[in-house]
Jmol script that loads the backbone (N, CA, C; Angstrom):
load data "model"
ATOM      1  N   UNK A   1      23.075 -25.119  18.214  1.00  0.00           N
ATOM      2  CA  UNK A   1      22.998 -26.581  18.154  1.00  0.00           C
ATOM      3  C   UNK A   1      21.847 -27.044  19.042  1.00  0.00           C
ATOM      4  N   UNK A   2      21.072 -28.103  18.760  1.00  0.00           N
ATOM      5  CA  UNK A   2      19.773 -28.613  19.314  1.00  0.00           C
ATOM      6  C   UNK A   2      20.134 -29.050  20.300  1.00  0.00           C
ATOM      7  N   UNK A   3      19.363 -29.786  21.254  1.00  0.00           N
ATOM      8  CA  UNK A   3      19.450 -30.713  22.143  1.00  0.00           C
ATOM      9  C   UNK A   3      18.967 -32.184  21.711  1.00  0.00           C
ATOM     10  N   UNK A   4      19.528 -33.350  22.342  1.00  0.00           N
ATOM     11  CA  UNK A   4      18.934 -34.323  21.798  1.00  0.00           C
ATOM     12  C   UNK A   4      18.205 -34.919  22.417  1.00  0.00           C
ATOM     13  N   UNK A   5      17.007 -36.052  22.008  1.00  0.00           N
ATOM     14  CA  UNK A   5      16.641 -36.313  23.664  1.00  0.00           C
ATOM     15  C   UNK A   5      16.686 -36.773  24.689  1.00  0.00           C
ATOM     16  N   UNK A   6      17.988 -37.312  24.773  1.00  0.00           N
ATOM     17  CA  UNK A   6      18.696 -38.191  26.111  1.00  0.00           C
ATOM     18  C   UNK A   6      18.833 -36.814  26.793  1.00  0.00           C
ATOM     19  N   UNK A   7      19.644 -35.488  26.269  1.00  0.00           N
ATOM     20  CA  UNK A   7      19.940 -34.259  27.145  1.00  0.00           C
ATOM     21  C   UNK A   7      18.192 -33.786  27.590  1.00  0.00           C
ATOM     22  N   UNK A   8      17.585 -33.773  26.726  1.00  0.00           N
ATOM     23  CA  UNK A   8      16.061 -33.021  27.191  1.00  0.00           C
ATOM     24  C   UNK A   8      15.245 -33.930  28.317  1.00  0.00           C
ATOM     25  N   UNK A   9      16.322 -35.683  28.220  1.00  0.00           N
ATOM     26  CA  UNK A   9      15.652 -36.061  29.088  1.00  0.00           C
ATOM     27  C   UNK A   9      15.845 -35.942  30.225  1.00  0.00           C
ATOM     28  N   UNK A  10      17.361 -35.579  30.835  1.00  0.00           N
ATOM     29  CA  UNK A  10      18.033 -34.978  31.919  1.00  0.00           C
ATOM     30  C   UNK A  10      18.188 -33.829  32.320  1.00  0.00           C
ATOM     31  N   UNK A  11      17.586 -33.094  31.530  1.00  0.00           N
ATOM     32  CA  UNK A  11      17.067 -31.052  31.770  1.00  0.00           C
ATOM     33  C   UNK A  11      15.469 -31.876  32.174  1.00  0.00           C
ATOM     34  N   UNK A  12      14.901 -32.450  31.662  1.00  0.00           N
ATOM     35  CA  UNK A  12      13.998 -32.460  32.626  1.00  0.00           C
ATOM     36  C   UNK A  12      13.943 -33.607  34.147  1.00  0.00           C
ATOM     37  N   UNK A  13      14.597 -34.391  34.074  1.00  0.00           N
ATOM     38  CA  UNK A  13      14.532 -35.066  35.185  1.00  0.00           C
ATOM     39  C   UNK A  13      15.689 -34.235  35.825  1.00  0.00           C
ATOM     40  N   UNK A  14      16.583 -33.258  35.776  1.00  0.00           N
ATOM     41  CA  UNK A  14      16.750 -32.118  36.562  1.00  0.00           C
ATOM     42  C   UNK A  14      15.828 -31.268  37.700  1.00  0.00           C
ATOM     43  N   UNK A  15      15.128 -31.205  36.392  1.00  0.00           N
ATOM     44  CA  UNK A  15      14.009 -30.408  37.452  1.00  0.00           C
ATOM     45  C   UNK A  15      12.873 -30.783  38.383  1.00  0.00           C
ATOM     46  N   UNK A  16      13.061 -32.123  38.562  1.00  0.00           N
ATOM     47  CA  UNK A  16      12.372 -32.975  39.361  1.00  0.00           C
ATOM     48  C   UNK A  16      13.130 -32.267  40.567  1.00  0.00           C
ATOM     49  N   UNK A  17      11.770 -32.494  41.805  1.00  0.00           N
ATOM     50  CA  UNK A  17      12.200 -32.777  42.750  1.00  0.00           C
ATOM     51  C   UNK A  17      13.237 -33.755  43.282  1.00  0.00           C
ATOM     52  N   UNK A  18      14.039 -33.334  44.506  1.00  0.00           N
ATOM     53  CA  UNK A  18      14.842 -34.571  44.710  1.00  0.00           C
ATOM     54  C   UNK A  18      13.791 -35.997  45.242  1.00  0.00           C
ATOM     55  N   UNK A  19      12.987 -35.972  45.707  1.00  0.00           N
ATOM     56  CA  UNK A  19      11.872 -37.083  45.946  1.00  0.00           C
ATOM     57  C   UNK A  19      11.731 -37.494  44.380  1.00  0.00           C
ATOM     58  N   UNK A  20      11.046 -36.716  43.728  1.00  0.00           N
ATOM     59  CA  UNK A  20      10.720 -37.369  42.126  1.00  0.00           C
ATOM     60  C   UNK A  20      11.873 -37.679  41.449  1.00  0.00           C
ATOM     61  N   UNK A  21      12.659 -37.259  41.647  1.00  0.00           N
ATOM     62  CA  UNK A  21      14.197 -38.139  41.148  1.00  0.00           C
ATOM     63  C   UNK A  21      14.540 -39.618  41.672  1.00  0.00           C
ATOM     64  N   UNK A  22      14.347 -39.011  42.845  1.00  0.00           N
ATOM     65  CA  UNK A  22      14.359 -40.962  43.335  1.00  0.00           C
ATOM     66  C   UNK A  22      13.206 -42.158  42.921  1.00  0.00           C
ATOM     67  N   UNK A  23      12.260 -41.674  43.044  1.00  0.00           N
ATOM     68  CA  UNK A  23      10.913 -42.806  42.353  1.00  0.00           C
ATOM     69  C   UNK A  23      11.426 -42.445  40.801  1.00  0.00           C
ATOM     70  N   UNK A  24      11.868 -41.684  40.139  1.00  0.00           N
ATOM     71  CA  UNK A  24      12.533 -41.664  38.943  1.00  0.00           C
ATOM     72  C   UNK A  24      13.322 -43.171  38.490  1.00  0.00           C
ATOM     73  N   UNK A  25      14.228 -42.880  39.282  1.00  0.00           N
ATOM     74  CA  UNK A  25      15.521 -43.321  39.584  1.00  0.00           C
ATOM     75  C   UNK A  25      14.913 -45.377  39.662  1.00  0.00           C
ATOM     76  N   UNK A  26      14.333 -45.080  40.767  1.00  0.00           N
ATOM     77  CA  UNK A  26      13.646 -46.489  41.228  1.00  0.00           C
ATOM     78  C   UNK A  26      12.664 -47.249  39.761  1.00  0.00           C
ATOM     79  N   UNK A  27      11.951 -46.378  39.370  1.00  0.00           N
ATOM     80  CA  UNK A  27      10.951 -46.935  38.661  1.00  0.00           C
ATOM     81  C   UNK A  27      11.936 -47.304  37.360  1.00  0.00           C
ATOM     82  N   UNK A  28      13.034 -46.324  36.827  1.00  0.00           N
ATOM     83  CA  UNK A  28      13.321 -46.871  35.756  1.00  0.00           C
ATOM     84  C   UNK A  28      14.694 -48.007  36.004  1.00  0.00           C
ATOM     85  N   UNK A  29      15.309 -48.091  37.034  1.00  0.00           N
ATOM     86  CA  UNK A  29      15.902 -49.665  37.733  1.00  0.00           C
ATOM     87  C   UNK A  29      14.923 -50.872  37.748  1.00  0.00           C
ATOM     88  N   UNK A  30      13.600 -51.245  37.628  1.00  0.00           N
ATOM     89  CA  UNK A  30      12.285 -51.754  37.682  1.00  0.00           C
ATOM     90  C   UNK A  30      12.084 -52.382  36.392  1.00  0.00           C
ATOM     91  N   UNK A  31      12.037 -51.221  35.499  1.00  0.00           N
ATOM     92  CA  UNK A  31      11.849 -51.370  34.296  1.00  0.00           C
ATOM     93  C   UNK A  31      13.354 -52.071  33.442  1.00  0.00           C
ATOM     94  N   UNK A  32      13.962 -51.526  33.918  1.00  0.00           N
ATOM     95  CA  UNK A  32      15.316 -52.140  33.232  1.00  0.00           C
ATOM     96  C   UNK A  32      15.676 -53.851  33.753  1.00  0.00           C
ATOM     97  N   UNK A  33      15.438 -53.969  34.843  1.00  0.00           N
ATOM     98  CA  UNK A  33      15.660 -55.570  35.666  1.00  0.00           C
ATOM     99  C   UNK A  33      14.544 -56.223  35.245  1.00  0.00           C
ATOM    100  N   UNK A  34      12.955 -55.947  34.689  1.00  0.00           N
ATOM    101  CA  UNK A  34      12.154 -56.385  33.782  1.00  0.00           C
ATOM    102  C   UNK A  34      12.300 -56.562  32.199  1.00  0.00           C
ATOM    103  N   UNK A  35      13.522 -55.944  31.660  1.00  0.00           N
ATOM    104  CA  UNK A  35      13.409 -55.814  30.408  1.00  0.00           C
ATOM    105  C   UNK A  35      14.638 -56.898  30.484  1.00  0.00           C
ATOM    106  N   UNK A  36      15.340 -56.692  31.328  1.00  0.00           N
ATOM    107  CA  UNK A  36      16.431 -58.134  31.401  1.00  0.00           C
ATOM    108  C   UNK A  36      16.283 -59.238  31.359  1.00  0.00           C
ATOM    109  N   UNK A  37      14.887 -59.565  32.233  1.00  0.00           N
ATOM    110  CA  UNK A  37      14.332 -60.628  32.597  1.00  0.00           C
ATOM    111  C   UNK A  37      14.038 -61.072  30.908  1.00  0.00           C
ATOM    112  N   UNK A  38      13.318 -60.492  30.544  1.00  0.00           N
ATOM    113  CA  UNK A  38      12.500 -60.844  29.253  1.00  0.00           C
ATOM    114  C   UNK A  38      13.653 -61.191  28.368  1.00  0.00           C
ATOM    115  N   UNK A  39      14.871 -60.332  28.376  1.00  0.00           N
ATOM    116  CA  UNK A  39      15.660 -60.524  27.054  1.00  0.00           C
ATOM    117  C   UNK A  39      16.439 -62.123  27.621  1.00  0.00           C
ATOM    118  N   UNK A  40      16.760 -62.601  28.845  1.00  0.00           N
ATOM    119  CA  UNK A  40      17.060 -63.724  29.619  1.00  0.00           C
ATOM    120  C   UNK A  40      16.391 -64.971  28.945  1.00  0.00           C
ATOM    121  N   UNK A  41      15.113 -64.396  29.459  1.00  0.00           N
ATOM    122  CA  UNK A  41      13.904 -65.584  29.193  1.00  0.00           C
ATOM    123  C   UNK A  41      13.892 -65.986  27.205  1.00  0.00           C
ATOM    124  N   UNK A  42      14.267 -64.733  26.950  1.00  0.00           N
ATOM    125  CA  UNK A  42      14.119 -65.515  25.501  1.00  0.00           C
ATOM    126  C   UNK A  42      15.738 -65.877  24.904  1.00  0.00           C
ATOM    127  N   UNK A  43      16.691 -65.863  25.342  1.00  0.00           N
ATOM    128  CA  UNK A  43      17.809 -66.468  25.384  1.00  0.00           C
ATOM    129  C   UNK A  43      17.727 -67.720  25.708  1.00  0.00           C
ATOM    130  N   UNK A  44      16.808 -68.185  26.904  1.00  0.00           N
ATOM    131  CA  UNK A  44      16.973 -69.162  27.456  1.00  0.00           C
ATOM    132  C   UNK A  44      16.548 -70.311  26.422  1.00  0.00           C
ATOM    133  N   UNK A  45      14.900 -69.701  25.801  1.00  0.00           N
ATOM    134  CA  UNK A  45      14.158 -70.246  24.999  1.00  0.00           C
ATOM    135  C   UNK A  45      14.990 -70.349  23.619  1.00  0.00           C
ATOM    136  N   UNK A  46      15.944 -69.406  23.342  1.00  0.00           N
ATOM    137  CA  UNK A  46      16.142 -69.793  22.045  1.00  0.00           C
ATOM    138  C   UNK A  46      17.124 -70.753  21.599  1.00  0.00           C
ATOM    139  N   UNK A  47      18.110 -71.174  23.340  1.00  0.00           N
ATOM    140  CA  UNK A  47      19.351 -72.272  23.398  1.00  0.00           C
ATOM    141  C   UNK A  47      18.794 -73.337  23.366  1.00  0.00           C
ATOM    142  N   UNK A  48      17.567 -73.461  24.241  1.00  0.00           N
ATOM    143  CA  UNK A  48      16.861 -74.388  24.456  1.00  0.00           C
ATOM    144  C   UNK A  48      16.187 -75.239  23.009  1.00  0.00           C
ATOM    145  N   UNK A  49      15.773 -73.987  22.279  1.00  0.00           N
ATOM    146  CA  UNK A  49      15.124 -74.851  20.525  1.00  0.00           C
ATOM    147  C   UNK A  49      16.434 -75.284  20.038  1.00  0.00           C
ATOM    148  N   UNK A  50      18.005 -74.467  19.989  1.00  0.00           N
ATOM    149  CA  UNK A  50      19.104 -75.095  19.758  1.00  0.00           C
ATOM    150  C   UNK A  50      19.804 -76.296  19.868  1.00  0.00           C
ATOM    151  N   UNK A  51      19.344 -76.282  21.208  1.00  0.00           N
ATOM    152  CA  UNK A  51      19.744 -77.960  21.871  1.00  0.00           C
ATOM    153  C   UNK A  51      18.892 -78.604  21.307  1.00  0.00           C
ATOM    154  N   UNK A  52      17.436 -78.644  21.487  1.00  0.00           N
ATOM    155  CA  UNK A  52      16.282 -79.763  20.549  1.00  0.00           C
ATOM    156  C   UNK A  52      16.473 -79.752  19.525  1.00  0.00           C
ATOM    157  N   UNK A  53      17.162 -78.486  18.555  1.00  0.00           N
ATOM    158  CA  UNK A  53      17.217 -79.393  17.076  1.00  0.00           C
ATOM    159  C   UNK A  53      19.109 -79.509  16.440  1.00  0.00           C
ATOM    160  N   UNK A  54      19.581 -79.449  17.839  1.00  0.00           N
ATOM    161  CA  UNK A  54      21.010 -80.491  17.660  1.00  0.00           C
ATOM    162  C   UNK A  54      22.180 -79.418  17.341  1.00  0.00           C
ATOM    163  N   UNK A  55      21.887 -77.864  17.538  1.00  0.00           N
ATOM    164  CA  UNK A  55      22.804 -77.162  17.132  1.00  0.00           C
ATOM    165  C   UNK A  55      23.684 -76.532  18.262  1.00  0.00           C
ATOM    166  N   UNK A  56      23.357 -76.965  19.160  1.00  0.00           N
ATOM    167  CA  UNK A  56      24.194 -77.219  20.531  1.00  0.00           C
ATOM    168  C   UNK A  56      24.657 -78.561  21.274  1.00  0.00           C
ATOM    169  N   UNK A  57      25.686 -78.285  21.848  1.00  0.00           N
ATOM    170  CA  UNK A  57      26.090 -79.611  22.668  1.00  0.00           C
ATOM    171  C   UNK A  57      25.966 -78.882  24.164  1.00  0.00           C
ATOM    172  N   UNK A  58      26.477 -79.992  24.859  1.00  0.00           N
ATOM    173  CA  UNK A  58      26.296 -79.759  26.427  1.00  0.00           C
ATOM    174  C   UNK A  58      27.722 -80.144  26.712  1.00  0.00           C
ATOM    175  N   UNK A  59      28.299 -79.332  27.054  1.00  0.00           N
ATOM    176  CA  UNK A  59      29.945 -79.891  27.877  1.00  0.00           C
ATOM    177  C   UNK A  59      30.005 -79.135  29.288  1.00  0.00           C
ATOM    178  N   UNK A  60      31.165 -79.771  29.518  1.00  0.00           N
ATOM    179  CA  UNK A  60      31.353 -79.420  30.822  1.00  0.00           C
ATOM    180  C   UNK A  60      32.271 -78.246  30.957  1.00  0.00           C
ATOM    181  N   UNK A  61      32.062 -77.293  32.065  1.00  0.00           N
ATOM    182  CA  UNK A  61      32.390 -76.257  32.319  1.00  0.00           C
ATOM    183  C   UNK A  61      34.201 -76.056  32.086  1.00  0.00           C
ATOM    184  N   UNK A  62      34.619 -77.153  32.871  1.00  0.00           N
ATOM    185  CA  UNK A  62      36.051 -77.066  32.702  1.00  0.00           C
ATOM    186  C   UNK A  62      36.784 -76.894  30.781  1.00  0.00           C
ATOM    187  N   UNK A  63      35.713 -77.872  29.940  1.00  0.00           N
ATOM    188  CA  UNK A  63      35.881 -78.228  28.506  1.00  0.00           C
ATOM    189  C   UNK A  63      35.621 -76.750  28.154  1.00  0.00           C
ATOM    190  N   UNK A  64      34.705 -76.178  28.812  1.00  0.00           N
ATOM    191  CA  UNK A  64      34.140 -74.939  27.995  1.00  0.00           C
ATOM    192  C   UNK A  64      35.763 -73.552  28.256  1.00  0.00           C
ATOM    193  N   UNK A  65      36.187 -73.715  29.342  1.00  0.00           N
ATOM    194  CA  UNK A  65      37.185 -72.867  30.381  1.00  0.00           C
ATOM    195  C   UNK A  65      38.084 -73.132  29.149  1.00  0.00           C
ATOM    196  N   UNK A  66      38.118 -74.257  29.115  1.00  0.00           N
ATOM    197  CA  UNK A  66      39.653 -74.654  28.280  1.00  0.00           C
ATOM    198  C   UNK A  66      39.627 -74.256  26.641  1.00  0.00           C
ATOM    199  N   UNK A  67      38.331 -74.095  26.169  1.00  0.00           N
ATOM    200  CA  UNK A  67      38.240 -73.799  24.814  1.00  0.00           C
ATOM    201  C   UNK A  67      38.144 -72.284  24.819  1.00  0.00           C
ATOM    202  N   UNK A  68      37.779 -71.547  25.659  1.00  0.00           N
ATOM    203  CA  UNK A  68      37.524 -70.153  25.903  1.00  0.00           C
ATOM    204  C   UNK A  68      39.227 -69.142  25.783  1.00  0.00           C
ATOM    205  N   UNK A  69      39.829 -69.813  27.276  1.00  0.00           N
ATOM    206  CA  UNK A  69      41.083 -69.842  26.904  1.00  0.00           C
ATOM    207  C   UNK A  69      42.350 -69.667  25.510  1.00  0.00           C
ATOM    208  N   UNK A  70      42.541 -71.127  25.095  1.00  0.00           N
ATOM    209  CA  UNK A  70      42.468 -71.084  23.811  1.00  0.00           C
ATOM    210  C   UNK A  70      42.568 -70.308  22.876  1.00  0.00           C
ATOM    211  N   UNK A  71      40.777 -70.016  22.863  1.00  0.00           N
ATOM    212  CA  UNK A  71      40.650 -69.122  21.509  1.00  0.00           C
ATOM    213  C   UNK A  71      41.043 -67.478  22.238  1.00  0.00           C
ATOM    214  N   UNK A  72      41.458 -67.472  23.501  1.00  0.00           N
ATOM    215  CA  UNK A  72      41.529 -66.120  23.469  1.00  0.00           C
ATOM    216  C   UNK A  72      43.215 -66.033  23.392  1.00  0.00           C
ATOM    217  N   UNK A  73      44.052 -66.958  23.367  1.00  0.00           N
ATOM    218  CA  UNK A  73      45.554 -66.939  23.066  1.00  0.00           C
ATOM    219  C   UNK A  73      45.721 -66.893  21.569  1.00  0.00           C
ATOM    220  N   UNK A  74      44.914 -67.349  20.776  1.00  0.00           N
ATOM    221  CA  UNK A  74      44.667 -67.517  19.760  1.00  0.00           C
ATOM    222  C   UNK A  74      44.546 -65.497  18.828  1.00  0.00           C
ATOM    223  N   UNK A  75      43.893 -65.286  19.880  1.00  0.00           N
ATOM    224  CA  UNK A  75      43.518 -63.674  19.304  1.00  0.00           C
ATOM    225  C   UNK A  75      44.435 -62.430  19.582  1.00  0.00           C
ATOM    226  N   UNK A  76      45.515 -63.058  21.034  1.00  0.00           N
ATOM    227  CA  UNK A  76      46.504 -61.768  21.375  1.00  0.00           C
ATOM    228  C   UNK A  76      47.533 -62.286  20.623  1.00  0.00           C
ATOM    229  N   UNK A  77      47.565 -63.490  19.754  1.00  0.00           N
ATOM    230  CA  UNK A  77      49.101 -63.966  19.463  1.00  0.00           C
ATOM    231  C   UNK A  77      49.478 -63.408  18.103  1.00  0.00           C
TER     232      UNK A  77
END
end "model"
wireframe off; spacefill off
backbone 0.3
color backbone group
């Protein structure tokens, strides 16, 4: 049976040094809290065209608590 390459990617970051494991380690935490950012930022942008063309409302947190609720009694019942 093969390897796939998530395993070939951990046979080789195995064989890193323990130093190169850590800037490993670091650089791809970096990259991941950057790729968050971006997927954030265009969430933000895409509620935002929602609200400007009326397919969102704005309520208040408690309204939102209480409808959340709700629909989740709604789903164990």
């Amino acid at each position: 049976m093969g390897t796939t390459p998530f395993g070939d990617v951990l046979d080789r970051a195995s064989a890193l040094s323990l130093e190169e494991q850590e800037m490993l380690i670091e650089v791809l935490r970096k990259r991941r809290a950057e790729a968050w950012r971006k997927e954030l930022a265009a969430d933000i942008a895409q509620a935002r065209r929602d609200l400007a063309a009326g397919r969102l409302k704005i309520e208040s947190h408690e309204k939102m608590k209480r409808r959340l609720r709700k629909s989740l009694r709604l789903h164990t019942e």
